[in-house]
TORKOL-4160 file (C-alpha; in steps of 0.2 Angstrom, whole numbers, padded with zeros to 4 digits, m for minus):
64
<pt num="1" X="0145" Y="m0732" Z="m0269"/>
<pt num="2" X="0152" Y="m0730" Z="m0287"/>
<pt num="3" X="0139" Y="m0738" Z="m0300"/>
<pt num="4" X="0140" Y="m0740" Z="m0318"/>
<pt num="5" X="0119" Y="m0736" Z="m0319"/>
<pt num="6" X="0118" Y="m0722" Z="m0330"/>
<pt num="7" X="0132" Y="m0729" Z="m0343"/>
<pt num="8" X="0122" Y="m0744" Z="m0344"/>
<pt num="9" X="0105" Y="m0737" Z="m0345"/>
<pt num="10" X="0113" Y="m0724" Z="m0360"/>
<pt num="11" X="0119" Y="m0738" Z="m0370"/>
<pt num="12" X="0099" Y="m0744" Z="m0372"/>
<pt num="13" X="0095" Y="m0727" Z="m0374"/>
<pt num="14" X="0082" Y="m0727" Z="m0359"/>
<pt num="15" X="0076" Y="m0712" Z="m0349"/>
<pt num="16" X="0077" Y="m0712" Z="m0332"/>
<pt num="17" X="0058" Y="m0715" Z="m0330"/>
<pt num="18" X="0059" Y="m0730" Z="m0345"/>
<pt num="19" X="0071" Y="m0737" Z="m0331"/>
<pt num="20" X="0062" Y="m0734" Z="m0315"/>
<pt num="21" X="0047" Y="m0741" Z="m0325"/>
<pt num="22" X="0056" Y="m0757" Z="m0328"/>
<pt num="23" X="0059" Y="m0760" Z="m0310"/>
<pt num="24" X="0044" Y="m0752" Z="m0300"/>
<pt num="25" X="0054" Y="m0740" Z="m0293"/>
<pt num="26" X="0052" Y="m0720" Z="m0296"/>
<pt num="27" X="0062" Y="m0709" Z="m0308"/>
<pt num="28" X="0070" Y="m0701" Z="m0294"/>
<pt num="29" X="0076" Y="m0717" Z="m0285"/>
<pt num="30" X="0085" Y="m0721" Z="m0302"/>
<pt num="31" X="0092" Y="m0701" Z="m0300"/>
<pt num="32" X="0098" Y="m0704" Z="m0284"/>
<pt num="33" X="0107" Y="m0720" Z="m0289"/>
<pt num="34" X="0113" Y="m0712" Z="m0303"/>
<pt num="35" X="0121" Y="m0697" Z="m0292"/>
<pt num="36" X="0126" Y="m0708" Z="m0280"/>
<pt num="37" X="0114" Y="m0700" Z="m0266"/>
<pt num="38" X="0107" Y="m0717" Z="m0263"/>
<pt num="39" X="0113" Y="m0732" Z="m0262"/>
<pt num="40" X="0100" Y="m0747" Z="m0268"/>
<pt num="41" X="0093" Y="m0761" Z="m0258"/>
<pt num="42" X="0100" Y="m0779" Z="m0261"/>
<pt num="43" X="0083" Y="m0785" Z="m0269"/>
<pt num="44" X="0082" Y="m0767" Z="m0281"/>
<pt num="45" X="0102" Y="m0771" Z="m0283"/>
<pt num="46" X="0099" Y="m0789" Z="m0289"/>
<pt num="47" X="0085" Y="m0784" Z="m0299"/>
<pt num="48" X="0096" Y="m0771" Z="m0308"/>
<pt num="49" X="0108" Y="m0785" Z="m0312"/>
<pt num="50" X="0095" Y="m0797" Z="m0319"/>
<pt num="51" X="0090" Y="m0783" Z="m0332"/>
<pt num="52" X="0105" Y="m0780" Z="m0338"/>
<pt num="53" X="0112" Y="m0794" Z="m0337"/>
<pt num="54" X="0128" Y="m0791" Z="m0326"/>
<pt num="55" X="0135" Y="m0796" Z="m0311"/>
<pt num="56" X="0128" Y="m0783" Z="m0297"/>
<pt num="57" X="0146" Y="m0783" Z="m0293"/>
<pt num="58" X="0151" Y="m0775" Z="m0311"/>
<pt num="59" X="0135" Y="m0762" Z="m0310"/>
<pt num="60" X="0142" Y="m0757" Z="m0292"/>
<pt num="61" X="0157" Y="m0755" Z="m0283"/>
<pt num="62" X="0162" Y="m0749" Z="m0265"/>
<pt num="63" X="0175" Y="m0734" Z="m0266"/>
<pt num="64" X="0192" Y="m0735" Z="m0263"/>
């Protein structure tokens, strides 16, 4: 699954760990997201779009 994570997280100029912090969740799940090694759950997904304010839809997309 393609995601927009690390864009979004550069623009606020958070580290991965500022990130993870922010949603209870370690600094390597927020790596693995980033590289796309692991896909989040629905609840972690949601709660990624409530922080940044985005549709989960626009933060992650399914490939082509």
């Amino acid at each position: 699954m393609k995601n927009r994570l690390r864009e979004l997280r550069a623009e606020r100029a958070w580290s991965q760990a500022d990130l993870a912090e922010k949603l209870g969740v370690s600094r390597q799940t927020i790596n693995a997201i980033e590289t796309e090694k692991y896909d989040p759950s629905l609840p972690l997904a949601l709660k990624i779009g409530l922080l940044f304010q985005q549709p989960v839809e626009v933060i992650f997309a399914l490939e082509a």
